[in-house]
C-alpha positions in Angstrom: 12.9 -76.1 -44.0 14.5 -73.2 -46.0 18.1 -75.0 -45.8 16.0 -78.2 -47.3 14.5 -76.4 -50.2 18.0 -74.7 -51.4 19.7 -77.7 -51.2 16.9 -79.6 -53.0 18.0 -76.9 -56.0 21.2 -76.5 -56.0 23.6 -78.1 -53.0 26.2 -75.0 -54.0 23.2 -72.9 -53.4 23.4 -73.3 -50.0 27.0 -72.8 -49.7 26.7 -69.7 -50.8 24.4 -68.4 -48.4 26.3 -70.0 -45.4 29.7 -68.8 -46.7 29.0 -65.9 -48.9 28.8 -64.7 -53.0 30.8 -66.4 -55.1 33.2 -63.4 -56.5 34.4 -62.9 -59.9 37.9 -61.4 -59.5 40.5 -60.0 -61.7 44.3 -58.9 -61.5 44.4 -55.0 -62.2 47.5 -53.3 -63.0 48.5 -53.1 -59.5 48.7 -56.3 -59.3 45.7 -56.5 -57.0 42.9 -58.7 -57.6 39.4 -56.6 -57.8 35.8 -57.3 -58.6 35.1 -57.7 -62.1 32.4 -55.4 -63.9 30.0 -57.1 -66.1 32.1 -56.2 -69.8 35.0 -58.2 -68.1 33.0 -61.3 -67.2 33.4 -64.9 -68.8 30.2 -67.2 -69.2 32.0 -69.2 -66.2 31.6 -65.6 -64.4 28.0 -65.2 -65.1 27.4 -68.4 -64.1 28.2 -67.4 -60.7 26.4 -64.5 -60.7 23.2 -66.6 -61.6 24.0 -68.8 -58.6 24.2 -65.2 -56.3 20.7 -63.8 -57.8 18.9 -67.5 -57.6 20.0 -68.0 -53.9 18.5 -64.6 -53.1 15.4 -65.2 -54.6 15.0 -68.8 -53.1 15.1 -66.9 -49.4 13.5 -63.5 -50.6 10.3 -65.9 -52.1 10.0 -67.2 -48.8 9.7 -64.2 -46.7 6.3 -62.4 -45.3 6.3 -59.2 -45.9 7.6 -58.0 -42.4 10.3 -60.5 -42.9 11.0 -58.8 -46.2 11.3 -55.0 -45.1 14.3 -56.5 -42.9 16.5 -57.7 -45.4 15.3 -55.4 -48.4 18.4 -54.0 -48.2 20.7 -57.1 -48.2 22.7 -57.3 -51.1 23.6 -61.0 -50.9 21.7 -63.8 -49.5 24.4 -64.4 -46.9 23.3 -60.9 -45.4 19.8 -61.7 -45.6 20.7 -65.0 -43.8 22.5 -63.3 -40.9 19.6 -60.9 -40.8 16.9 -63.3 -40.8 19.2 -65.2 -38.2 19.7 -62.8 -35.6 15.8 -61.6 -36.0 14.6 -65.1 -35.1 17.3 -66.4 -32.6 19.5 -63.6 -31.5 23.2 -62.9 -31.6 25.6 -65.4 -30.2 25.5 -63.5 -27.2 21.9 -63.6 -26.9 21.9 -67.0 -27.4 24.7 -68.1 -24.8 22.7 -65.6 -22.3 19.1 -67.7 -22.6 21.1 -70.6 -22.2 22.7 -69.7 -19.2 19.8 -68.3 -18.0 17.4 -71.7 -18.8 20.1 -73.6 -17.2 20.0 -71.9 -14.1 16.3 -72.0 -13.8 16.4 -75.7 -14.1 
């Protein structure tokens, strides 16, 4: 249901939190490309930024408060994703477990 309402805003919304924050990079004087800081940022750049901080909110405004004290620490919505993810459905390892375990009982 959460999926349908971030799509229903933005399709790239929900790209982001399956896949991660878009970044804004630069190529320092190293020759390595860094995050840039907000002074070095184009309009395309805080775009993207927008995008990050709307995709949060979308899953933070969702959230009961117990949910919330999980992921109030999450800095992207991707994290909070994972977190929420593992909270309600278990790791991968988990999962393949109560499968194997269902199966069996069957």
């Amino acid at each position: 249901m959460m999926r349908d309402h971030i799509i229903g805003e933005d399709y790239e919304l929900w790209d982001i939190v399956i896949n991660g924050p878009l970044t804004t990079l630069k190529i320092n004087a190293e020759r390595v490309e860094v995050l840039k800081i907000r002074a070095d940022c184009t309009a395309e750049d805080l775009k993207k930024w927008e995008k990050n901080a709307k995709d949060k909110k979308w899953l933070i405004c969702g959230l009961d408060p117990d949910e919330y004290s999980r992921t109030q620490r999450c800095t992207a919505a991707k994290q909070i994703w994972d977190t929420l993810q593992v909270a309600h459905e278990g790791t991968p390892q988990v999962k393949r477990s109560r499968g194997t375990l269902l199966y069996s009982q069957y």
